[in-house]
C-alpha positions as CSV (number, residue, x, y, z in Angstrom):
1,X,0.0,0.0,0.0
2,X,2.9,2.3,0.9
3,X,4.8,1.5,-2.5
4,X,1.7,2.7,-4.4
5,X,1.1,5.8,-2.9
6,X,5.2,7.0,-3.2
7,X,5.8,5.9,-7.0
8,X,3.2,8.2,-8.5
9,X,4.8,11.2,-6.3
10,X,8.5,9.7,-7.6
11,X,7.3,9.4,-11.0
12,X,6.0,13.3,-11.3
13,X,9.4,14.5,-10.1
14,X,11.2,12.9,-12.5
15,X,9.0,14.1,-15.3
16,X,9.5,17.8,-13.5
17,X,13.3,17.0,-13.6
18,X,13.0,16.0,-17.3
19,X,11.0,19.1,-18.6
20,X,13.2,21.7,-16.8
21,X,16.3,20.0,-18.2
22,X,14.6,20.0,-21.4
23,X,13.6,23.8,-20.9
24,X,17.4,24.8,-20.0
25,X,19.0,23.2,-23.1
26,X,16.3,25.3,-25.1
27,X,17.3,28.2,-24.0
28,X,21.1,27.9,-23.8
29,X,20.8,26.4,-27.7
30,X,18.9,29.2,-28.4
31,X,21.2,32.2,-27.1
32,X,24.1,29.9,-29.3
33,X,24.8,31.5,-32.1
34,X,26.2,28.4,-33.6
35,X,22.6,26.7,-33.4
36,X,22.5,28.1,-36.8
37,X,25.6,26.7,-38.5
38,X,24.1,23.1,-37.3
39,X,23.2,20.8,-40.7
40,X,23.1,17.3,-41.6
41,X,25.0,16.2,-44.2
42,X,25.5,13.2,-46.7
43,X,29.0,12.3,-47.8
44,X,28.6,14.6,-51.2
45,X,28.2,17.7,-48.3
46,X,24.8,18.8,-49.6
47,X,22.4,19.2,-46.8
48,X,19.5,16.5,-45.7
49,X,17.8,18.6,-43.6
50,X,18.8,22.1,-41.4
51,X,17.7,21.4,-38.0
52,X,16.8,25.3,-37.5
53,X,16.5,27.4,-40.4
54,X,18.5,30.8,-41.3
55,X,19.6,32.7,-38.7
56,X,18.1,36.6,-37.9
57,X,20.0,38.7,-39.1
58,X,22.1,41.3,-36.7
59,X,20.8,45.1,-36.6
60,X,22.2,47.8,-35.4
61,X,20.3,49.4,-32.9
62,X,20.3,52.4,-31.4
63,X,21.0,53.0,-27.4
64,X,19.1,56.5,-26.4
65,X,21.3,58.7,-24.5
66,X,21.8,59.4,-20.7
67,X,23.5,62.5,-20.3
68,X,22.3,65.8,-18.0
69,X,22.9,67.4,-21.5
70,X,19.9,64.6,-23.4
71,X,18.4,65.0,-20.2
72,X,17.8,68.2,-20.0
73,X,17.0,68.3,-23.5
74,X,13.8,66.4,-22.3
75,X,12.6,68.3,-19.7
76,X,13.2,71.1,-22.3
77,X,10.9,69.5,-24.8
78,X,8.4,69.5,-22.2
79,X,8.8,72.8,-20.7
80,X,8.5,74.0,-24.4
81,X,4.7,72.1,-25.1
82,X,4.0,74.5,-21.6
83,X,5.1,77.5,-23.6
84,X,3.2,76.9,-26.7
85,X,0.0,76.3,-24.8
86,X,0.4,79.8,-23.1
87,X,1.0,77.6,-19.5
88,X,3.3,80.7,-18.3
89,X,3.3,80.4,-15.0
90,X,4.3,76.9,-15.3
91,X,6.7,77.8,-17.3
92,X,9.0,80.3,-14.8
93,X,8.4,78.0,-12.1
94,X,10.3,75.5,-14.1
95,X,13.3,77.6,-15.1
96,X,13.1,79.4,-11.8
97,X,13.6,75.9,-10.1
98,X,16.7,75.0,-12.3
99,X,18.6,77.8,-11.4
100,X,19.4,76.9,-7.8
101,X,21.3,73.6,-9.7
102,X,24.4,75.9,-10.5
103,X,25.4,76.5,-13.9
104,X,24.8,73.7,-16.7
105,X,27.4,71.5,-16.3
106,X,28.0,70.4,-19.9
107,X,29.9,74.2,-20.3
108,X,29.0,76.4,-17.4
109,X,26.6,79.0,-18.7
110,X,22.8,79.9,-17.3
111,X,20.1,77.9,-17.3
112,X,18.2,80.6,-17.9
113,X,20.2,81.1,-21.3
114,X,19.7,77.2,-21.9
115,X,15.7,77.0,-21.3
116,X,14.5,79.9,-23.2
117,X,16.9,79.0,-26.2
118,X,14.7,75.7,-26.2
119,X,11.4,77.7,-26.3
120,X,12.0,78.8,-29.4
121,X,11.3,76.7,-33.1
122,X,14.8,76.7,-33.8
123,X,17.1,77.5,-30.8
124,X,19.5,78.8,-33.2
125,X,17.3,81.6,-34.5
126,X,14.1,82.9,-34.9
127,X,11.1,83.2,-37.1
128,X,9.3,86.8,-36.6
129,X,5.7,85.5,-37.6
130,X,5.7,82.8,-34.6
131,X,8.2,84.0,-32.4
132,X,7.0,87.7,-31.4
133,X,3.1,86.8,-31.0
134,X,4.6,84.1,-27.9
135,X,6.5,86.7,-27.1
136,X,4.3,89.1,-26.6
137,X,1.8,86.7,-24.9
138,X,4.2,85.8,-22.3
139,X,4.7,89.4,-21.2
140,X,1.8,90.6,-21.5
141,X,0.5,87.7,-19.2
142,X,4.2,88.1,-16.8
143,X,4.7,92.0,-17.3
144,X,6.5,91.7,-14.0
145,X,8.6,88.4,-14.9
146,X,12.4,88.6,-15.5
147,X,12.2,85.4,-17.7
148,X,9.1,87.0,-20.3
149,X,11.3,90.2,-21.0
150,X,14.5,88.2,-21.5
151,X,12.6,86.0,-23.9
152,X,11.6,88.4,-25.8
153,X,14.7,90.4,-25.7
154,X,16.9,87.7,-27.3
155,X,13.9,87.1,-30.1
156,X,14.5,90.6,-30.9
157,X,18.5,90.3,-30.8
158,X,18.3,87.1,-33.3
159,X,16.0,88.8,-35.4
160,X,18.3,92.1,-35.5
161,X,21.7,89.4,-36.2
162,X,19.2,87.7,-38.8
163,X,18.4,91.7,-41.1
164,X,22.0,92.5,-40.9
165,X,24.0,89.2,-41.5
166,X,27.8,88.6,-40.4
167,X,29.1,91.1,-42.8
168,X,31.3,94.3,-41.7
169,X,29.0,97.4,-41.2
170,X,30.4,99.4,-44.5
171,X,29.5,96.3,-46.4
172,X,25.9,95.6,-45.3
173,X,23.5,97.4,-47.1
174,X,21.4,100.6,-45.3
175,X,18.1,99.2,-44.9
176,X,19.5,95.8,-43.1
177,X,21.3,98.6,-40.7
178,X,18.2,99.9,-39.9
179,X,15.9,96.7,-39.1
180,X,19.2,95.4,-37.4
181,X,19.4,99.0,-34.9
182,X,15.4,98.6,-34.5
183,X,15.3,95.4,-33.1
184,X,18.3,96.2,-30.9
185,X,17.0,99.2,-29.5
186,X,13.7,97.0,-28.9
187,X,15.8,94.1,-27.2
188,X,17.4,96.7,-25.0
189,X,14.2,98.0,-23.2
190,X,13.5,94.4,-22.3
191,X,16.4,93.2,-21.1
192,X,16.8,96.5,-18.9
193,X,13.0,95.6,-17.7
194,X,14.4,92.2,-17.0
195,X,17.3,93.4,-15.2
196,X,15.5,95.7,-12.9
197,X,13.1,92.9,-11.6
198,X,15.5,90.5,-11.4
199,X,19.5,92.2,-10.9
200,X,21.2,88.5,-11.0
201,X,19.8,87.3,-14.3
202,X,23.4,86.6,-15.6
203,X,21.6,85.6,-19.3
204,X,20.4,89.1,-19.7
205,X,23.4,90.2,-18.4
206,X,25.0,88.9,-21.0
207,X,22.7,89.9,-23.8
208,X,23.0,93.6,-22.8
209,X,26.7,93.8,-22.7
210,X,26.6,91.9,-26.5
211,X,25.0,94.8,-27.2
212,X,27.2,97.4,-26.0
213,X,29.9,95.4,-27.6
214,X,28.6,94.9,-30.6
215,X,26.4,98.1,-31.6
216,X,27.7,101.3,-29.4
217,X,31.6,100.6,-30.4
218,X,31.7,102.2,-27.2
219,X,34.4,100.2,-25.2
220,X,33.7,102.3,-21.8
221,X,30.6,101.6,-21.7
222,X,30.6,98.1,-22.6
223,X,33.5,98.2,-19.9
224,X,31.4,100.0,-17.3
225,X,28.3,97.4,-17.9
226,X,30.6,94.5,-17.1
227,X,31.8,95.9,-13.8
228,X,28.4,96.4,-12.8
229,X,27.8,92.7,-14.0
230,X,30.2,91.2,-12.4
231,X,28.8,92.9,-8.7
232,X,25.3,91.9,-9.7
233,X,26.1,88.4,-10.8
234,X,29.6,87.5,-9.4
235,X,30.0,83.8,-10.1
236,X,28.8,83.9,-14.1
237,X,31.6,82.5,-15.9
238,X,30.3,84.1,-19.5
239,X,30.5,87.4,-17.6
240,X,34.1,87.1,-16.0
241,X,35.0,86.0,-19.3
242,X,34.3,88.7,-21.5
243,X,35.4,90.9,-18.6
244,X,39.1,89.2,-19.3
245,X,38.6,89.5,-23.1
246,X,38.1,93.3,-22.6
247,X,40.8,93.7,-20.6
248,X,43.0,92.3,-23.4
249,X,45.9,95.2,-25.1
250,X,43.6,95.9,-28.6
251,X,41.0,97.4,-25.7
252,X,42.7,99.7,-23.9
253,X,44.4,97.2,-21.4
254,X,46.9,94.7,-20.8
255,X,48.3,91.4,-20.5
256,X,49.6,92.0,-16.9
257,X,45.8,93.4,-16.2
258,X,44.5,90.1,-17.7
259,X,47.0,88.1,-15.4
260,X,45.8,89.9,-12.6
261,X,42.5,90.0,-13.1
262,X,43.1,86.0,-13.6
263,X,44.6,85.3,-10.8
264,X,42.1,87.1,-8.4
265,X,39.9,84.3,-9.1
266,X,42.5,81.5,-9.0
267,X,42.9,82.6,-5.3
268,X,39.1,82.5,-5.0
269,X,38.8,79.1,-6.4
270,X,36.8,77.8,-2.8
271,X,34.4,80.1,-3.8
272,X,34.0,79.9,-7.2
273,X,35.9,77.1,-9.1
274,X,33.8,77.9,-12.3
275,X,36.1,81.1,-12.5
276,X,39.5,79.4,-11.6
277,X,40.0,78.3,-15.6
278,X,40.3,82.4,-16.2
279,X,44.1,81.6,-15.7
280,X,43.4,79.0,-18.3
281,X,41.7,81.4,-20.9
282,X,44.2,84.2,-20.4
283,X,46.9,81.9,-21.7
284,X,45.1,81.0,-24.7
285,X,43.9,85.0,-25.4
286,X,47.5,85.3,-25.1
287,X,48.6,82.6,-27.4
288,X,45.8,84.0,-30.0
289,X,47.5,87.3,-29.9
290,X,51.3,85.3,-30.6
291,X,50.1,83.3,-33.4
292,X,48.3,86.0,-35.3
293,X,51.0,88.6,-35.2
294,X,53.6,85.4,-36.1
295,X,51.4,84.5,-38.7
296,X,50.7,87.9,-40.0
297,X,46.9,87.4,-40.3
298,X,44.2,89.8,-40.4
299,X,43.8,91.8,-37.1
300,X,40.8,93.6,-37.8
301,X,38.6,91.0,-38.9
302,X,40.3,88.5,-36.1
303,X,39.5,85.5,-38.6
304,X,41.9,82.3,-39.1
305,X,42.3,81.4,-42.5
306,X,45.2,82.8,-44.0
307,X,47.5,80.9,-42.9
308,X,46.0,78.2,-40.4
309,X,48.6,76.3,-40.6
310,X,51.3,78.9,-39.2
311,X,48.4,80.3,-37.0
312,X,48.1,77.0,-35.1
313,X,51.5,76.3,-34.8
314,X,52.8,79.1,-33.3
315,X,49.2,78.9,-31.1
316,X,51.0,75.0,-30.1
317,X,54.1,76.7,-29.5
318,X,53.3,78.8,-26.8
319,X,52.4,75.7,-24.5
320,X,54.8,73.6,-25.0
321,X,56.9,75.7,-22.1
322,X,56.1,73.7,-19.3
323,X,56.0,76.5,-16.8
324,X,52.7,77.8,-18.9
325,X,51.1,74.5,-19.4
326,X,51.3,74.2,-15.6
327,X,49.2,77.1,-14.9
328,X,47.1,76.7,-17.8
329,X,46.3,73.3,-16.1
330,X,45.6,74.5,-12.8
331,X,42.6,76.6,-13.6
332,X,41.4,73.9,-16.0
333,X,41.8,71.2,-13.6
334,X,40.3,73.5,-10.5
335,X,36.9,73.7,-12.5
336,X,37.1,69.6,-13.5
337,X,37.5,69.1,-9.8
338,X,34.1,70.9,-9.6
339,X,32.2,70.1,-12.6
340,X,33.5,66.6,-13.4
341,X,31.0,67.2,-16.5
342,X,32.1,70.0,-18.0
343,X,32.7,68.7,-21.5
344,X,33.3,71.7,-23.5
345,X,36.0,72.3,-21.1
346,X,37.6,68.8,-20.7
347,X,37.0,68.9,-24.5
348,X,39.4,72.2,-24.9
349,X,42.0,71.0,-22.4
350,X,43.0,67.4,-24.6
351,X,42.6,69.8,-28.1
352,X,45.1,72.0,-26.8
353,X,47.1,69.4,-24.9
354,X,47.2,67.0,-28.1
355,X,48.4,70.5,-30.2
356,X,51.4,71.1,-27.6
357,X,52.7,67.1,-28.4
358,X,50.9,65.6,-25.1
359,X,49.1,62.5,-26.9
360,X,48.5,60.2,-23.9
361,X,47.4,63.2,-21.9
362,X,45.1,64.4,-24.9
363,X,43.3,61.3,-25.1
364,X,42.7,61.1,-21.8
365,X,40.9,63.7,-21.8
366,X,38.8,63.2,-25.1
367,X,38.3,60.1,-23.6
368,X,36.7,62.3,-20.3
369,X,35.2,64.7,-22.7
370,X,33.1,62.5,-24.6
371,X,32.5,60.2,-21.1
372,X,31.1,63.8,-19.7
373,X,28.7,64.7,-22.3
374,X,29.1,63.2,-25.5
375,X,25.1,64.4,-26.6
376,X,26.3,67.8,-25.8
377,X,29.8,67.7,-27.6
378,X,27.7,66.2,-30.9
379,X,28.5,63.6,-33.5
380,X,31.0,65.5,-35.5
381,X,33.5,66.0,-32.1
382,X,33.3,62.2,-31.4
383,X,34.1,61.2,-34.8
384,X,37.2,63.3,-35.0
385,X,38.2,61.8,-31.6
386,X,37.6,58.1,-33.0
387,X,40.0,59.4,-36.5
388,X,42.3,60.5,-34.2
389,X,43.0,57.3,-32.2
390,X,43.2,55.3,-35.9
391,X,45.8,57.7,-37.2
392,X,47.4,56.6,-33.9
393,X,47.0,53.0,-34.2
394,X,44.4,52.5,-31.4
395,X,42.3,50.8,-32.9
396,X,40.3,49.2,-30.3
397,X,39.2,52.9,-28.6
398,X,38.8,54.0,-32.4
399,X,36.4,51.1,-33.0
400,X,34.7,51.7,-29.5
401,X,34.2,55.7,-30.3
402,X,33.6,55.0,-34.2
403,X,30.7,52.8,-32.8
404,X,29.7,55.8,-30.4
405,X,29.5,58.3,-33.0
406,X,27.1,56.4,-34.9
407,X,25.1,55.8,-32.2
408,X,24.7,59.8,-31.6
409,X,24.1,60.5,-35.2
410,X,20.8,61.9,-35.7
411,X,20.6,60.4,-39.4
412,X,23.3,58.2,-41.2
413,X,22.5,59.8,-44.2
414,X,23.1,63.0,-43.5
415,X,26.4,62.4,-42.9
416,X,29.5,61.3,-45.5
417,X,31.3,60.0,-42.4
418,X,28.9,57.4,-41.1
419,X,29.9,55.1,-44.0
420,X,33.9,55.2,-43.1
421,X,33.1,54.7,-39.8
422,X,30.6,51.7,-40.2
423,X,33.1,50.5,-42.8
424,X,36.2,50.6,-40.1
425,X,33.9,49.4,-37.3
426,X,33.2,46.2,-39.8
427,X,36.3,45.7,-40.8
428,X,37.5,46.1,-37.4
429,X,35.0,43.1,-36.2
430,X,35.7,40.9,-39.2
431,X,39.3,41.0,-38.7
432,X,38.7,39.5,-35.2
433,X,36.8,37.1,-36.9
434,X,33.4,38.1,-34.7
435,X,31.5,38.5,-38.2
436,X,27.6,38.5,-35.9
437,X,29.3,42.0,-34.6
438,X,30.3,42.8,-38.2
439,X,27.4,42.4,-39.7
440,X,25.2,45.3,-39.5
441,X,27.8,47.5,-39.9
442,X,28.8,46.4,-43.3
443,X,24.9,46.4,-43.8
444,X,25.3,50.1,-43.1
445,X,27.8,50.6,-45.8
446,X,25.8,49.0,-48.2
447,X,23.0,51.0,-47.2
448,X,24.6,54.0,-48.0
449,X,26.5,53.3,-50.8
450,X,24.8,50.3,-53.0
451,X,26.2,50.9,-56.0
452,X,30.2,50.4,-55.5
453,X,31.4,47.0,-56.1
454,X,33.4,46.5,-52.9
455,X,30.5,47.8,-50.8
456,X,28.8,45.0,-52.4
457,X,31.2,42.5,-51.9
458,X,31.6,43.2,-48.6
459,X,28.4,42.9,-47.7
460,X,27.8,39.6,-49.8
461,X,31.1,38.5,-47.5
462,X,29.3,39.5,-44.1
463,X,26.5,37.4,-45.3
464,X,28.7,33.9,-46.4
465,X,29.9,34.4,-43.0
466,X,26.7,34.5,-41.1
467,X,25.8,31.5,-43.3
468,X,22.8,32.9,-45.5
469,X,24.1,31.6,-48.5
470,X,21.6,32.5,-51.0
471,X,21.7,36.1,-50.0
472,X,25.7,36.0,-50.4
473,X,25.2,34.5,-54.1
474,X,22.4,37.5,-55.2
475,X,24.9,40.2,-53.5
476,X,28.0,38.9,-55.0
477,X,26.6,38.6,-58.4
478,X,25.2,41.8,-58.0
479,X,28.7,43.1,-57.1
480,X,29.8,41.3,-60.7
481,X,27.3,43.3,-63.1
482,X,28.5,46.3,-61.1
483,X,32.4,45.5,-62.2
484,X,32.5,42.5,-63.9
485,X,36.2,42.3,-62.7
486,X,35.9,42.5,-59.5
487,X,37.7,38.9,-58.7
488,X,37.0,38.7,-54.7
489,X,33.2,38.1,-55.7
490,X,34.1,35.3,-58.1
491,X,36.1,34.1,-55.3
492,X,33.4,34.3,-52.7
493,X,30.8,32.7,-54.7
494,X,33.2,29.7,-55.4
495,X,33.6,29.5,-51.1
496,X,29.6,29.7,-50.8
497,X,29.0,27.0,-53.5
498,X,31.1,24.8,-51.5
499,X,29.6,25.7,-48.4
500,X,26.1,24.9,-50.2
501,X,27.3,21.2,-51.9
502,X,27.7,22.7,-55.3
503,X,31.1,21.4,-56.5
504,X,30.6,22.0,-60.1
505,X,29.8,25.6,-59.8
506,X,31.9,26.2,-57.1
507,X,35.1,25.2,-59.1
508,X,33.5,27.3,-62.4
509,X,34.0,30.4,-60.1
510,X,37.6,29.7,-58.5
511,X,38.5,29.0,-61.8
512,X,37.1,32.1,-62.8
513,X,38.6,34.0,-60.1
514,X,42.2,32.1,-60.6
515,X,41.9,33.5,-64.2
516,X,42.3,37.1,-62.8
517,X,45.7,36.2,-61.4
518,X,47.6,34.9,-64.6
């Protein structure tokens, strides 16, 4: 009686036993890549029967960013749908919140600047026909906010930049003059509004001495606005800066006023490590002025291009003296300590550090830069980083940052480099013989350029090696009619006909491709 009632319990544990085991080879066969490559075979090597089928085929997908730059970017995008639905109130209780965070810490400017840049269609410039009604909206509804006035006051200085254009003033034409001096004199009596309800709006700050710099030609009164600036809003790093840059020998001042005015806020670095990098952006001012009187280019319109060349050498030159790189280093370094995120300037530091012949120390800090903020730094900064480490024969970061860039890049089309760096990246993975990593990025290539024969090729190759063989034949024969020459397809159609138990037609193609060779 007791055997009976234990054998049924014994027999459903072993069936349990059996079905998990049965469950975990199923799962650990089906994360095998080599499941795929698994065929029966009669002695001739043609196939009786595939026990799975063709493989998927690898994609390239896409990770989203996680950076406080892409993050912001969100809460942006957001703060904007607020904006456009006339949610005002909303909208300076937002940017009024993100202001006790400190600067940005991508590169150290205001929030404020940040957040109403993203209000607009275009944060780069400005359409009158939608732009001004918002504007106008918003202070009419906040006649007593600093954030409506400043809005509007930097519609009005895009739209004046927009009439005029970027040429000298004796070469733009009257009318543009005009518009331009309109809107400027319309963007000053906001940004004064703004000012007097809120002194420590650094943004409009900013704005108003742009103005005096760039309108007035006045350099004592642009000089006289940044003093009170600087009391008003003492730890802006845009407005110590262009405090420095007007204290520079071409304005009246001096290099020994620059040093001094530097170093102040190198001593103050407890209190504001933003402003320790001064020392930093002295140097460079003062390297700027070297090169361009070595290389004998333009003063008055200040523009490289010459001579770059000479330009940037003798730019190099000045810190490769150790005694300057060391202090150009410590205010750099001071702000890093503070703002490990600071990309634009961990970004400058290895650009100027790989210039003055200090490569390990260069990459480094690319390597930091991009780490930081790589959304905020763009595509374009990441790729030259990832050509920088193949020239110097790195090519594992160059593959791991060439992989990076194209995961930033907002389309692959758009951009002539995504193909070099998919084709590297491939190349890179086939060479290590991983061709499921390969793949998609030779599938990129083709993509974007399906009518060169080695594109072709090299994509019918990805595919012999991920074992879809049919593919590979209508790839590499399309590779053929492209350049009927073109021996490696002959070649690879010779391999997949072998692979596929085709001896005849695989020994018609190597002959064909052996041909090539006599």
């Amino acid at each position: 009686m007791g055997k009976n009632t234990l054998e049924p319990s014994k027999t459903i544990w072993q069936l349990f036993f059996l079905a998990s085991l049965i469950v975990i080879l199923f799962f650990v066969w089906d994360k095998n890549p080599l499941k795929y490559r698994f065929s029966l075979t009669n002695s001739d090597n043609k196939p009786l029967f595939d026990i799975t089928g063709p493989p998927p085929l690898p994609e390239l997908r896409k990770t989203p960013a996680d950076t406080a730059y892409s993050n912001a970017l969100v809460k942006a995008s957001n703060t904007r749908k607020l904006f456009v639905n006339g949610e005002h109130t909303e909208v300076e209780q937002f940017i009024e919140s993100q202001r006790g965070q400190g600067p940005t810490p991508w590169d150290l400017r205001s929030w404020i600047d940040f957040y109403l840049k993203q209000l607009k269609d275009d944060p780069e410039s400005a359409v009158f026909e939608t732009e001004i009604p918002r504007a106008n909206k918003w202070v009419e509804f906040s006649p007593d906010s600093t954030y409506s006035h400043t809005f509007r006051a930097h519609i009005y200085y895009d739209l004046a930049w927009q009439a005029r254009g970027g040429k000298f003033a004796n070469k733009t034409p009257k009318h543009s003059l005009e518009v331009f001096n309109q809107y400027i004199d319309l963007a000053e009596i906001d940004i004064k509004n703004a000012l007097k309800i809120d002194p420590g709006n650094d943004y409009a700050w900013m704005l108003l001495i742009l103005i005096n710099r760039q309108r007035s030609g006045n350099h004592q009164e642009e000089f006289n606005t940044l003093k009170e600036a600087l009391e008003l809003s003492p730890g802006s790093y845009r407005i110590t800066s262009s405090f420095l840059i007007s204290l520079q020998p071409q304005w009246g001042g001096s290099e020994k006023l620059m040093s001094s005015f530097a170093r102040f806020y190198l001593e103050k670095k407890h209190e504001y490590p933003q402003l320790a990098q001064l020392i930093s952006q002295a140097h460079e001012l003062k390297a700027q002025r070297i090169a361009r009187e070595k290389s004998k280019l333009d003063k008055r319109s200040g523009k490289i291009g010459k001579d770059e060349s000479t330009y940037w050498k003798h730019f190099y030159q000045y810190f490769e003296n150790e005694t300057i790189w060391t202090e150009y280093s410590q205010g750099y370094q001071t702000a890093f300590d503070a703002y490990p995120n600071y990309a634009e300037g961990l970004h400058e530091y290895a650009r100027v550090a790989k210039g003055s012949n200090r490569k390990e120390l260069a990459i480094k800090y690319y390597e930091r830069a991009i780490q930081a903020d790589a959304s905020f730094l763009g595509s374009d900064k990441v790729y030259q980083f990832a050509k920088y480490l193949r020239k110097e024969r790195y090519d594992s970061k160059a593959n791991q940052y060439y992989r990076l860039y194209l995961n930033i890049l907002p389309d692959y089309t758009e951009d002539k480099n995504a193909f070099y760096a998919a084709d590297y990246v491939g190349w890179q993975y086939a060479r290590e013989g991983d061709w499921y990593a390969s793949f998609p990025y030779y599938k990129l290539t083709y993509d974007l350029d399906p009518e060169t024969e080695k594109t072709v090729a090299n994509y019918c190759n990805a595919l012999f090696n991920i074992h879809r063989y049919d593919e590979g034949i209508q790839y590499c024969e399309k590779a053929i009619s492209i350049n009927p020459n073109h021996s490696w397809s002959y070649f690879m159609l010779s391999q997949i006909y072998q692979r596929k138990g085709d001896p005849e037609k695989s020994r018609l193609y190597s002959e064909k491709y052996e041909s090539f060779s006599k």
